[in-house]
C-alpha positions in Angstrom: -8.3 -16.4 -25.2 -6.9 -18.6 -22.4 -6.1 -17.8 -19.0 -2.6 -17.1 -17.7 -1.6 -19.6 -15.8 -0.4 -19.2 -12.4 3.3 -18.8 -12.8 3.0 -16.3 -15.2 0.8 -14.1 -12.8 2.5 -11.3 -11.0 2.2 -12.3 -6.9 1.2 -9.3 -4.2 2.1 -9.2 -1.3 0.3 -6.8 1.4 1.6 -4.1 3.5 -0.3 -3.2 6.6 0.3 0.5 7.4 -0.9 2.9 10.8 -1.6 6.7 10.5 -0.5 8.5 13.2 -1.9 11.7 13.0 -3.7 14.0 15.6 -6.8 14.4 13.4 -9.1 11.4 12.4 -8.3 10.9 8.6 -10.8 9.2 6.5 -10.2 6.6 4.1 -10.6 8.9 0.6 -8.1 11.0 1.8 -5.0 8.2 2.9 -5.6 6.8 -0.3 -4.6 10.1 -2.1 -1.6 10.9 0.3 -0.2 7.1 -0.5 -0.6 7.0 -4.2 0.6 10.4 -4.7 3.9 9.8 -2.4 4.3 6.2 -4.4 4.2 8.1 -8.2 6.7 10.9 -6.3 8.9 9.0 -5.1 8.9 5.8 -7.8 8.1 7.7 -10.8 5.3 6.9 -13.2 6.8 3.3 -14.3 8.2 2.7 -11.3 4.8 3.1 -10.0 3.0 1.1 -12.5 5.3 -1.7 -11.9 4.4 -2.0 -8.4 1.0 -2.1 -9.1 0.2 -0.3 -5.8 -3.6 -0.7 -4.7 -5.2 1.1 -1.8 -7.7 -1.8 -0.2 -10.1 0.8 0.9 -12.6 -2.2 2.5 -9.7 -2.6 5.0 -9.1 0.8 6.6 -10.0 0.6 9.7 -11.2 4.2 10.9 -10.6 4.0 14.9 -7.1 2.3 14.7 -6.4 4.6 11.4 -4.7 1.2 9.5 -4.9 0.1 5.9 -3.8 -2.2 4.0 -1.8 -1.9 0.6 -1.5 -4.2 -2.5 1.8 -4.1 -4.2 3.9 -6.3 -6.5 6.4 -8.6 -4.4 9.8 -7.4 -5.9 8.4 -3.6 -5.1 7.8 -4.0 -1.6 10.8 -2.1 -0.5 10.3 0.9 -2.8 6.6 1.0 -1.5 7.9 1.1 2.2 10.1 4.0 1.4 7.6 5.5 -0.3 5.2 5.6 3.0 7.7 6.4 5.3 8.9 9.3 3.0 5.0 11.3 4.0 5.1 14.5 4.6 1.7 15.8 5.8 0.8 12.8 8.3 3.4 10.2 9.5 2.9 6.6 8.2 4.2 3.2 10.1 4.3 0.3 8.3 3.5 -2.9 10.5 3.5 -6.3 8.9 4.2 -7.5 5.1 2.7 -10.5 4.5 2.1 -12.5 1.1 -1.3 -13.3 2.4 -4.1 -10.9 3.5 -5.8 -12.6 5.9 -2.4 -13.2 7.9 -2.7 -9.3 8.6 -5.9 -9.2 10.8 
């Protein structure tokens, strides 16, 4: 089977994102509260068009940031999604179509 060649590959972009919470949260438990608000609030194929990813090697546990992987025509919906977060209150900070533009 041959590979897909680049144009036919969906591109990511990646949304840096700060917790700001009294409490130290821990890595696990951001990654529930932001795919649970992203299949609330875009529905399960909304959700699996996105293609939403938790980056769980970039959380940073004393700034309380992370970083998500999302499809780049669903970053919008995505940014709703976080700011719509109930139980701790999520910022988003930078989009950028390359990770290493975020650190």
């Amino acid at each position: 089977m041959k590979p897909l060649l680049p144009t036919l590959k969906e591109r990511k972009h990646y949304i840096l994102f700060e917790v700001k919470s009294k409490n130290k949260r821990d890595k696990n438990e951001i990654s529930d509260i932001v795919m649970k608000a992203c299949l609330s609030f875009l529905g399960e194929f909304g959700y699996a068009k996105a293609g939403v990813t938790f980056l769980k090697e970039t959380w940073n546990k004393t700034k309380q940031q992370g970083v998500v992987a999302v499809n780049s025509k669903w970053v919008n919906h995505v940014k709703i999604a976080l700011s719509l977060v109930k139980k701790v209150k999520i910022e988003t900070l930078k989009t950028s179509g390359v990770i290493n533009k975020l650190k």
